[in-house]
VMD Tcl script that draws the C-alpha trace (Angstrom):
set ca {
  {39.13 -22.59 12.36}
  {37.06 -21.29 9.34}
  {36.71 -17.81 8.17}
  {33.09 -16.03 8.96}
  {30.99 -15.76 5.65}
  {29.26 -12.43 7.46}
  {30.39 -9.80 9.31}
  {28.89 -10.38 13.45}
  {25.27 -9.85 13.93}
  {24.40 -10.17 9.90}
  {21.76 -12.72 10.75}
  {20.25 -10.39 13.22}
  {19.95 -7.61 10.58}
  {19.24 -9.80 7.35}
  {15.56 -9.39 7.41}
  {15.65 -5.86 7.80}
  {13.75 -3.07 5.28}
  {14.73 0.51 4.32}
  {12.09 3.11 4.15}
  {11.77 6.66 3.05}
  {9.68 8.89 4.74}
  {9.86 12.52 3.87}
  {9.10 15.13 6.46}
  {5.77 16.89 6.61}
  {7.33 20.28 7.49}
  {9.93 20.47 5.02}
  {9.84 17.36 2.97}
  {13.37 16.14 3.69}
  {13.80 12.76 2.89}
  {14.58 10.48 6.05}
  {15.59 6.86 6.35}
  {14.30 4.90 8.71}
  {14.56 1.10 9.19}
  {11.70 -1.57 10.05}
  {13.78 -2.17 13.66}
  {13.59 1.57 14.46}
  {9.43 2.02 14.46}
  {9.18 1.89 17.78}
  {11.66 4.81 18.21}
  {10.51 8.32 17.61}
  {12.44 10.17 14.75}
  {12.91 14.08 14.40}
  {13.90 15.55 11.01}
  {17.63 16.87 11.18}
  {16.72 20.22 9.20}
  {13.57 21.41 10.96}
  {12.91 19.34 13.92}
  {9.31 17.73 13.35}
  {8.34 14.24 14.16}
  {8.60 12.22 11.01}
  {4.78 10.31 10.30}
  {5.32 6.91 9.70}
  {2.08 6.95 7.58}
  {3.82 8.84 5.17}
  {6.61 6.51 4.45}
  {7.50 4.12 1.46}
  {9.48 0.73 1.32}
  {12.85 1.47 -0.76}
  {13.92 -2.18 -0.40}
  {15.87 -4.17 1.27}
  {19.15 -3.30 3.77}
}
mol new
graphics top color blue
foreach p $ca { graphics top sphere $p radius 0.5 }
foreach p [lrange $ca 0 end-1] q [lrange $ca 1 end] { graphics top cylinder $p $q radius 0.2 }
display resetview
């Protein structure tokens, strides 16, 4: 038996890119993850929805 080079599920999540969005009410800076655009996203501090038109790639995961 050989030893795992990854840790479970790392080819599922290989591909996957960071992004910063920043909120339009208060400009908190969110990250939010290619695999999560189809989920809506709230910003912790003052509860708007978070415009994915607004956000930038940061790089890889």
């Amino acid at each position: 038996m050989s030893t795992p080079q990854h840790c479970p599920g790392y080819e599922q999540f290989k591909n996957l890119k960071s992004f910063t969005c920043k909120c339009p009410g208060c400009s908190q800076e969110v990250e939010i993850f290619s695999d999560e655009f189809d989920k809506k996203h709230v910003c912790k501090k003052c509860g708007q929805e978070i415009d994915f038109t607004q956000c930038t790639l940061s790089g890889g995961a």
